[in-house]
Structure formats: structure tokens, C-alpha cells
C-alpha atoms as one frame of an Amber mdcrd trajectory, in Angstrom:
protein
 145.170 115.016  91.135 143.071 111.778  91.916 140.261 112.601  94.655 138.237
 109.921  95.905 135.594 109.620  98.923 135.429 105.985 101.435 132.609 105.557
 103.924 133.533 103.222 106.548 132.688 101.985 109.973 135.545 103.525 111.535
 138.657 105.974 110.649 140.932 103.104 110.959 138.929 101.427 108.064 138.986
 104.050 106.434 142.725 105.326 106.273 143.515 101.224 105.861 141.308 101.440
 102.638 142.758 104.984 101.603 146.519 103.719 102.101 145.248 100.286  99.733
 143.536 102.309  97.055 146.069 105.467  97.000 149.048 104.093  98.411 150.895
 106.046 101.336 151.184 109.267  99.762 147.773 109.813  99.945 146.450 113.332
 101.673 143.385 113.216 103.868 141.392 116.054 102.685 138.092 115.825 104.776
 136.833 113.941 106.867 132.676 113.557 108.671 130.535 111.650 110.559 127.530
 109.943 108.581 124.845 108.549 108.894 121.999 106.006 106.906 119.228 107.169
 104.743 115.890 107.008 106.240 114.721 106.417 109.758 116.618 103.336 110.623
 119.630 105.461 110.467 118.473 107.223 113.367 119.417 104.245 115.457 122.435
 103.217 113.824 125.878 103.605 114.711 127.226 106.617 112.111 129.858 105.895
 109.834 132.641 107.936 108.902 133.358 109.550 105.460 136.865 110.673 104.112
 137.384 112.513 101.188 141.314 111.404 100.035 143.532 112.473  97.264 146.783
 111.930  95.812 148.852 113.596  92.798 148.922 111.847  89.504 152.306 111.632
  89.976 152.306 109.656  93.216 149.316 106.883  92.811 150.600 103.864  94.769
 154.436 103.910  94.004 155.609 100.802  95.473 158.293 100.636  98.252 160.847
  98.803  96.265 160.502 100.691  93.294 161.343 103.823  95.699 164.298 101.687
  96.961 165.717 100.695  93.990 165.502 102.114  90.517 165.292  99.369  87.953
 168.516  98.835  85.414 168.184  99.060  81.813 169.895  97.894  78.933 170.413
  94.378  78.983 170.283  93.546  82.125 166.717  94.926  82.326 164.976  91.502
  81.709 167.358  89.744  84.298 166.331  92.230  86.958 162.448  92.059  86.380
 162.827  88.145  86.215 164.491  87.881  89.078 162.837  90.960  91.571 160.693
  90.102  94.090 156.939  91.365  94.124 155.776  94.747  95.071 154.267  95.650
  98.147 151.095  96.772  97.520 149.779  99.950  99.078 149.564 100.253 102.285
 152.762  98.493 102.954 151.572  95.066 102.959 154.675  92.353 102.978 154.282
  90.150 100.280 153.821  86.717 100.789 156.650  85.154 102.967 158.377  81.888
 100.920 156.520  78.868 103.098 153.720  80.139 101.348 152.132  82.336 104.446
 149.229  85.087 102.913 149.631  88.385 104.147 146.471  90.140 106.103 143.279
  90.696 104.644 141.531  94.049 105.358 138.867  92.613 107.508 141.591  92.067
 109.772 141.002  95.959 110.843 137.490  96.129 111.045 136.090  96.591 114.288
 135.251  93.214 116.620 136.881  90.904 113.519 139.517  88.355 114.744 141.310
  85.859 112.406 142.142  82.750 113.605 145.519  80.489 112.310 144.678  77.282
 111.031 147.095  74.487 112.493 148.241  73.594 108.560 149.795  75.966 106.580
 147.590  77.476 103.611 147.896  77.270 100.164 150.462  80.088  98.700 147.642
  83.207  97.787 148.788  85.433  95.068 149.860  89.005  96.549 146.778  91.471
  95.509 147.849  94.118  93.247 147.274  97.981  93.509 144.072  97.650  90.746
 142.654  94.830  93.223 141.836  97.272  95.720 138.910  99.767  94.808 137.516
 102.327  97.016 135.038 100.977  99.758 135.340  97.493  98.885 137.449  94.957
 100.687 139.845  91.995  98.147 137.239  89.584  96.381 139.131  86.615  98.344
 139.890  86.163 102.287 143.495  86.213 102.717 144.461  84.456 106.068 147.475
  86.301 108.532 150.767  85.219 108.271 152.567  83.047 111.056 155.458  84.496
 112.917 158.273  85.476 111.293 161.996  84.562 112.548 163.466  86.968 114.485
 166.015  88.280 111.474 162.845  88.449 109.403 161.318  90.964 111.571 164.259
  92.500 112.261 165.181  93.366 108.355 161.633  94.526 108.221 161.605  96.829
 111.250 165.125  97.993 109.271 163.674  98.377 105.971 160.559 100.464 107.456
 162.775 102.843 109.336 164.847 103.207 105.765 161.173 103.582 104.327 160.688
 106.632 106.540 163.569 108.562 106.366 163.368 108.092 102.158 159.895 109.471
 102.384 159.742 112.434 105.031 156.328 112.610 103.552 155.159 109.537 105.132
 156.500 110.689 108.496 154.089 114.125 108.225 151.322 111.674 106.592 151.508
 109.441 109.920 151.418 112.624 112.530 148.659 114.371 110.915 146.155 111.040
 110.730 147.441 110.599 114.549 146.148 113.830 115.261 143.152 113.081 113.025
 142.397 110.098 115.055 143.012 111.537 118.680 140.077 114.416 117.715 137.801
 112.565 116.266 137.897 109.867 119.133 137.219 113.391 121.100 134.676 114.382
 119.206 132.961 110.840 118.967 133.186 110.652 123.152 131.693 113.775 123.359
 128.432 113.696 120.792 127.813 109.913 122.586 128.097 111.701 125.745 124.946
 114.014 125.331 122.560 110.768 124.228 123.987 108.005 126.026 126.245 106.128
 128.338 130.010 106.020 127.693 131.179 102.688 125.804 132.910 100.355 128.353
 136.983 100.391 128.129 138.928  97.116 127.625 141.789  96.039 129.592 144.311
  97.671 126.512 142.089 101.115 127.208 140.037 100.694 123.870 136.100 101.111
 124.317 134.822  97.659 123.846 132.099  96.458 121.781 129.225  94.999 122.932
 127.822  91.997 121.016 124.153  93.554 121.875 122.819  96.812 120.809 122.943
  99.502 123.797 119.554  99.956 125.236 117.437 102.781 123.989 115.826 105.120
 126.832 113.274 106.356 123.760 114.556 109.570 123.192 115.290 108.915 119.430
 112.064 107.558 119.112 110.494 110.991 120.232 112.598 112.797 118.371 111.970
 110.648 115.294 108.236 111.177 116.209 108.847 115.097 116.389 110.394 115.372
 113.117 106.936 113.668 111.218 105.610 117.221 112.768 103.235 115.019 115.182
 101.963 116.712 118.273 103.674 117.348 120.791 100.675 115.911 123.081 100.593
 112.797 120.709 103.904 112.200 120.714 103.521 112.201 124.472 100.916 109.521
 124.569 102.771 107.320 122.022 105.723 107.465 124.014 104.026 106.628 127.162
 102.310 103.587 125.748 105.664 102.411 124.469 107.030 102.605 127.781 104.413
 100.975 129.682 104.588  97.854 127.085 108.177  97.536 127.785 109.645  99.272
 124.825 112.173 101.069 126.946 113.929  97.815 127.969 113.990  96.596 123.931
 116.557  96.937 121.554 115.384 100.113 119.397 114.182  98.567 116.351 111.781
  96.367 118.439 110.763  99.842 119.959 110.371 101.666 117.158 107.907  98.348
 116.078 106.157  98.986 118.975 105.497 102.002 117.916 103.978 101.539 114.561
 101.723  98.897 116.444 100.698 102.062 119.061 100.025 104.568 115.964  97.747
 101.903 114.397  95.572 101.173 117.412  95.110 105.286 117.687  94.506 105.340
 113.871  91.583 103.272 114.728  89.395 101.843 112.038  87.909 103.433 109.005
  84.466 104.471 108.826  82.770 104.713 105.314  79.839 105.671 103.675  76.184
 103.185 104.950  73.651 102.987 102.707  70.002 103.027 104.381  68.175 100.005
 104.594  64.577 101.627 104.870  64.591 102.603 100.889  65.290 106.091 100.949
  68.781 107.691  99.635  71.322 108.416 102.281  72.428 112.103 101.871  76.270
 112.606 102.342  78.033 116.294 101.952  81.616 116.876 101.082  82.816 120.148
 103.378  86.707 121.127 103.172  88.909 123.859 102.539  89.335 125.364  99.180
  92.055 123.371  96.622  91.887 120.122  98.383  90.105 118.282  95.729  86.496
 117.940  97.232  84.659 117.503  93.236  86.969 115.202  92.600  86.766 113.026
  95.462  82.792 113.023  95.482  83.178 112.049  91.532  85.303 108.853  92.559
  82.942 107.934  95.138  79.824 108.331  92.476  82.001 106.195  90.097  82.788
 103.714  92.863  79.164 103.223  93.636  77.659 103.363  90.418  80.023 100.851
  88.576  81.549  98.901  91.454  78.057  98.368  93.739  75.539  99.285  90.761
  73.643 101.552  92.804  71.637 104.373  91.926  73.527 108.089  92.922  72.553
 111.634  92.425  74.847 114.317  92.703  74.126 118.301  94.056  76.773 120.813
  93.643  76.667 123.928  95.432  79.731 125.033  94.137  78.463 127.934  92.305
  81.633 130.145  92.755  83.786 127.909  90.181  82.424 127.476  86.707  85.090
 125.220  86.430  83.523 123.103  89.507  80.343 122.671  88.025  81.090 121.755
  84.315  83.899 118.622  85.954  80.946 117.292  87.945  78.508 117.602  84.789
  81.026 116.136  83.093  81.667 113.484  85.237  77.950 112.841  85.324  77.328
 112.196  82.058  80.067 109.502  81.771  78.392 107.836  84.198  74.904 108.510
  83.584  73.855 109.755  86.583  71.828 112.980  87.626  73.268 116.491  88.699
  71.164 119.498  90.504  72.716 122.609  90.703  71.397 124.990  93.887  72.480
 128.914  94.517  71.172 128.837  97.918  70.451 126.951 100.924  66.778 126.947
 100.509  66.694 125.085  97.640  68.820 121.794  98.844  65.709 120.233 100.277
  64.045 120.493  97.067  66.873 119.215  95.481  67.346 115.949  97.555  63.232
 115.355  97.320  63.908 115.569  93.535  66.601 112.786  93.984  64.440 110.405
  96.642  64.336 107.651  94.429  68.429 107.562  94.285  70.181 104.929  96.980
  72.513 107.781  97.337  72.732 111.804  97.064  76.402 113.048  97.214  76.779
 117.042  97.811  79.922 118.788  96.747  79.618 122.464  98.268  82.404 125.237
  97.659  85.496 125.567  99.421  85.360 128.185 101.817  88.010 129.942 103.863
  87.293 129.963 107.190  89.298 133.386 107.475  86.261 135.253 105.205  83.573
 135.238 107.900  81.051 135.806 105.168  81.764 133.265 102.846  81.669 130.949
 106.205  78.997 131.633 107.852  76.875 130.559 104.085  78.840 127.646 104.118
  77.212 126.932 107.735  73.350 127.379 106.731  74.437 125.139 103.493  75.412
 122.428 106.037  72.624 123.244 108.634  69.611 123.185 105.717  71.281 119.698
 104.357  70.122 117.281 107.040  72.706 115.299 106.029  72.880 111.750 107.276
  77.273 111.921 107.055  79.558 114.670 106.813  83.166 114.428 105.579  85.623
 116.644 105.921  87.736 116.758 103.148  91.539 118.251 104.107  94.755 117.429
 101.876  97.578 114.796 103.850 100.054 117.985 103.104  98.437 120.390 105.423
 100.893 121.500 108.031 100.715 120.519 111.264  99.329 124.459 112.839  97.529
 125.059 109.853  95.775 121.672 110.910  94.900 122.673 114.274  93.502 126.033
 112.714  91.358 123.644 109.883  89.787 121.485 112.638  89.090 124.476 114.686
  86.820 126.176 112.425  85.309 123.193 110.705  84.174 122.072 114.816  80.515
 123.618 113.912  79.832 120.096 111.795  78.478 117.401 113.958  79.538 113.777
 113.328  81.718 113.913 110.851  84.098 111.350 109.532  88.055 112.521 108.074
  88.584 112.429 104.292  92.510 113.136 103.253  93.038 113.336  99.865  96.632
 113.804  97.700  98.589 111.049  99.766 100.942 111.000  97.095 102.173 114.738
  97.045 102.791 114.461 101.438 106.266 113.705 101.991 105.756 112.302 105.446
 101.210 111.711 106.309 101.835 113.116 109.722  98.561 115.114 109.210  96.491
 112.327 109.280  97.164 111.419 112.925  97.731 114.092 114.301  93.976 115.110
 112.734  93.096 111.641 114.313  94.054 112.309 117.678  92.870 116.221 118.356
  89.209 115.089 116.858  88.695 111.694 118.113  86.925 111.559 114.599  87.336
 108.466 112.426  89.085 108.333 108.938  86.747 107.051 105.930  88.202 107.247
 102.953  92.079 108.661 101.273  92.716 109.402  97.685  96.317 109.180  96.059
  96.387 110.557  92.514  93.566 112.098  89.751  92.427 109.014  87.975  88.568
 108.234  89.093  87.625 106.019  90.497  90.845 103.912  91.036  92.806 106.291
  93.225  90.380 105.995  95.790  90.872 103.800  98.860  89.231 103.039 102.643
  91.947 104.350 105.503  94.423 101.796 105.957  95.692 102.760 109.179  99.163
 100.109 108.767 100.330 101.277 105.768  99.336 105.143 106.771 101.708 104.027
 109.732 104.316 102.411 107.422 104.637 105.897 104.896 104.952 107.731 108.117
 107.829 105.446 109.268 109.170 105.614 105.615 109.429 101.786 105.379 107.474
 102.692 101.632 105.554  99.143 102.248 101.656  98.862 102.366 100.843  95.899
 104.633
């Protein structure tokens, strides 16, 4: 048994490329509507996938050789010499003798329309069975034959009706993919109908196709915008600012462009870390849920400065509750050569950050806290209140789901000012976290981080190519 699966545009591709590939006796097993990878696909027509197969014992016999079995003896080279070609599957007529070229499969594909040149063309060679592979159309156009005589076509309307009672196979073959045609055309009308208008009927009762794309009323862009787990309120607003800039009345890849270009004005533009010009350090703290890679962020930043901007940076780590916290940040501290105060309490961050006045920057890490342990929180609160800090960044991970976002930001409201950190960019499948954090906060994004490696996987917000990994183009513009 020889099983093989074709994705075409239509089922009458498909069973055209089955019948070339397999030969007649072929048996559709399955058949299912597909569509495209990523979210382009969303807007594309889907295509239609057939899973075929065919006994070893029947791969593309040819019609003559089911006519006529072949002498042998002596007269077996005469008869070979002499017989004319093999049709190859799919029933093709080989090439008539003024040197005519039978059809080429694009001749079936939808919209395609071959026109006859007023010279005969060159004699083609017939392509054989092995020609044909699955999903692929011959390497070289053939052009479509001229009009027979009128005893041509009648020996061939004779010789397909002997075809058919030879074969009662064929005969079942051609009523079931009938069938298979009428419900899927059923199925098709009826799945368009839900989304969008009917397609148009020709004069011969076919639905025509349209040489431009049918308009989009922005429905699979909100859905699209849905399924990045944006808010339901932001994916509101987008849509309404798509609308009122005309994306409603533009083809849907111009839309969906639109789009992008909406998401990246709401993104806004980064804010980052200011040093003071009046010589004293500017005091920054680090405040995030636990796991999201606060020590390591603030260690990138003190590289960053230190090596890229030569300035001098202190560090204080109030992250007491994790040896492991303290001895990375130590660690990190001696690479670079910079200081590191560790405090139990908030009392003793003031005296920490007087210690470090003659730094051009003091970077606190504190512990991550859940904001479920009221305890635990309310410390983390008169850590942040006895700080003074001149900027606060919340630190949250571009994985974070979008309700246990909402719950985050909720808590974390008690800090005043602060700016959006997301860190592990590379471990979210789609960054919808990052807007949606955007747009419930009105706060600006600073900084992201994308990997372990200090400092270079750290990077200021870019809001297009946040925009282009949430539209899963994969490009960074």
C-alpha cells in the first residue's frame, strides 16, 4: 500500500494531482481544510489536504496496458517498437501526430486560462508516470491541444466508455469524489457564510474569483489580537483606531500593518535610567515578583554602566532571604570592581546609600516578595518607602499571563513613578504581557532582557520589534 498526502488550493487540484501521481485507482482516504503557519494564515484563503493511497499492485497501470496485454515470444520486440505511448495517469491523451502537447496541470488551477498560439508548437515529449511527484506540477509548461476531428473525439469518447466498463473501479472512484466534491463545496459555503459575504456566481453557476482580495470588516484582526491574550479593553481601542484610519476599507494585510503601527504608538517610548547632574548618585531600586530575575538584571545594568559609560556604581542588596542572592551579586561585584552593602532592615538603607554618596549611581536589588503573604509585603513596602529612591522599576517576566498580570500591577500600585522592566523575552512565546502591562498602567517601559549572559542580553524597549514578535513576523526593525 502506497499512502501519500497533497495540499492544494482546491479539491479539483488536488484529485488532478492524486490521479497524476497514483493513477486512477487511487482511493481518497481523507480529506481537510488547511490553513498557513503563522498569522498571515489567518487571512488567507485555506487550502485543502488529501491523504491518497493506492495498492502496490495498482500504482499507475496505464490504460493501454489494461487494454491490451503485450505478446511475447518473438513478436515481443515488434509490438513494443511499434505501440503507441502510454497515457499517463490521469488519463491524459498522448500527444496527437501534428505534434499538439496535451494539457498541463495548471490548466486546472483556479482563475488559470491557456491561450492557443496561432502556430502550432514544437512536438513536447508525453510526461511519464515518475515525472509527476506529489504537490508539484511537470518541470515544463505543456500548451492544450487544438481540436481534434470529429472521428478523433469520437474513438476517444468510445475508448473512455470501454475504459469504464473494464474498470468498474473507476466508475465507484468517480461517484465517491463527486460526492466528495458536492460536501465539501457545502461545507466551504457554509464556514464562509459565518465570516463573510457569499462569493459571487458566474454565468456557468461557479463562484467567481475576484482579482482583489475581499474586504476585511476587522474581525480577524480582533480575533488575531485576542489570541496574543491582549485585553479585551485594548483590543477595543486598537480596533477602534484602525477603523477610524481607514483600516476597515483596506485589504487585510494593509490592516493588520496598521495595526502594528497603532501598537507602537501605545507602546510609547522607553524611559531609562538619568544620571543626576548636581554630583550626587542617583538611587534606583529593583521591586518585582519572586523568580523573575531582579539580581540579575540590576548586575547587567552595573556592568552596562561601569564598562560601557565608565561610571562609578554601588550596589545594596536587601535580599537577605536567598543566600544564593547575595553571594551572585558579590560575585558579580568583584568582577567588576565595584562596592556591595548588604542591609537586614529598612533602617539601615539610608546609611547605606550615605556610605555610597560618592558613587554616580546606587542600584538596590530587594527580595522578591509575594504579594499574597501580607507580611512579607507589607516589609517590602517600608523597604521602598525608607529608600527615597529617585526611580523605581518594576521588574515582571514577558511570560506572565495575562490575569496574573492584572493581579501583579494591582498590588505593586503602592510604588509611585515607576518605569516597566520585562525580563526573559526569549522564553514568551507571544510578548503580549508587555502591552497589555503598557496600557492598564500608563507606565513607560525602560529596559528588557533576553537571555543570562551580562551585560549583553540587556536592551532599551524597542517598542517595533516588541510589536513585530507579537505579530510573529520574528524581525527586529
Amino acid at each position: 500500500m502506497v499512502i501519500r498526502r497533497y495540499t492544494c488550493n482546491n479539491m479539483q487540484e488536488a484529485l488532478l494531482k492524486v490521479k497524476m501521481d497514483l493513477g486512477s485507482d487511487a482511493v481518497i482516504m481523507n480529506s481537510r481544510k488547511v490553513r498557513r503557519k503563522g498569522l498571515i494564515g489567518l487571512f488567507a484563503k485555506p487550502m485543502i489536504e488529501v491523504v491518497a493511497a493506492i495498492d502496490d499492485d495498482y500504482i499507475r497501470p496505464s490504460r493501454t496496458q489494461a487494454r491490451a496485454a503485450p505478446p511475447s515470444g518473438a513478436n515481443a520486440g515488434r509490438y513494443y517498437e511499434n505501440a503507441p505511448p502510454a497515457y499517463p495517469a490521469g488519463g491524459f491523451p498522448q500527444a496527437p501526430a501534428n505534434g499538439q502537447a496535451p494539457y498541463q496541470a495548471q490548466e486546472y488551477q483556479r482563475g488559470a486560462h491557456t491561450q492557443q498560439t496561432s502556430a502550432p508548437p514544437q512536438p513536447q515529449q508525453v510526461p511519464q508516470p515518475n515525472q509527476f511527484q506529489a504537490g508539484k506540477e511537470p518541470q515544463q509548461p505543456l500548451q492544450p491541444p487544438q481540436e481534434a476531428d470529429s472521428t478523433q473525439a469520437s474513438a476517444g469518447s468510445s475508448s473512455d466508455a470501454m475504459d469504464l466498463a473494464d474498470h468498474p473501479k473507476l466508475v465507484e472512484l468517480e461517484t465517491k469524489v463527486k460526492n466528495m466534491e458536492a460536501m465539501l463545496e457545502k461545507i466551504y459555503q457554509s464556514v464562509r457564510g459565518k465570516d463573510a459575504p457569499a462569493r459571487p456566481e458566474s454565468a456557468n453557476g461557479k463562484p467567481e474569483t475576484s482579482a482583489s482580495p475581499a474586504r476585511d470588516d476587522l474581525s480577524s484582526i480582533r480575533k488575531a489580537l485576542t489570541d496574543m491574550e491582549l485585553d479585551s479593553r485594548l483590543v477595543d481601542r486598537i480596533v477602534d483606531k484602525v477603523r477610524e484610519r481607514g483600516g476597515s476599507a483596506q485589504k487585510p494585510e494593509e490592516a493588520l500593518s496598521l495595526a502594528a503601527r497603532v501598537m507602537t504608538v501605545l507602546l510609547g517610548e522607553p524611559d531609562t535610567i538619568k544620571l543626576r547632574s548636581d554630583g550626587r548618585p542617583q538611587v534606583v531600586i529593583f521591586i518585582g515578583p519572586t523568580g523573575v530575575g531582579k539580581t540579575t538584571t540590576l548586575a547587567k545594568i552595573a556592568a552596562d554602566f561601569t564598562l560601557n559609560r565608565q561610571k562609578k556604581v554601588g550596589l545594596i542588596t536587601a535580599d537577605t532571604y536567598r543566600i544564593a542572592a547575595v553571594e551572585q551579586l558579590k560575585t558579580y561585584s568583584e568582577i567588576l570592581n565595584i562596592p556591595i552593602l548588604v542591609v537586614y532592615s529598612p533602617n539601615e538603607v539610608q546609611d547605606a546609600i550615605r556610605e555610597l554618596s560618592d558613587k554616580d549611581l546606587i542600584l538596590i536589588d530587594t527580595a522578591g516578595r509575594s504579594h499574597r503573604n501580607k507580611s512579607h509585603f507589607d516589609e517590602l513596602k517600608a523597604l521602598a518607602k525608607s529608600a527615597e529612591a529617585d526611580e523605581a522599576y518594576l521588574v515582571v517576566s514577558a511570560n506572565t499571563s495575562k490575569h496574573a498580570m492584572k493581579e501583579i500591577l494591582e498590588y505593586y500600585s503602592f510604588i509611585k513613578d515607576y518605569k516597566l522592566l520585562f525580563t526573559k523575552l526569549d522564553e514568551a512565546p507571544v510578548p503580549g504581557a508587555i502591552i497589555n502591562a503598557r496600557y492598564l498602567t500608563g507606565r513607560p517601559l525602560s529596559y528588557t532582557t533576553a537571555g543570562q549572559s551580562v551585560p549583553d542580553d540587556l536592551d532599551v524597549a524597542n517598542p517595533r520589534a516588541i510589536v513585530a514578535s507579537l505579530l510573529g513576523s520574528g524581525t527586529n526593525k
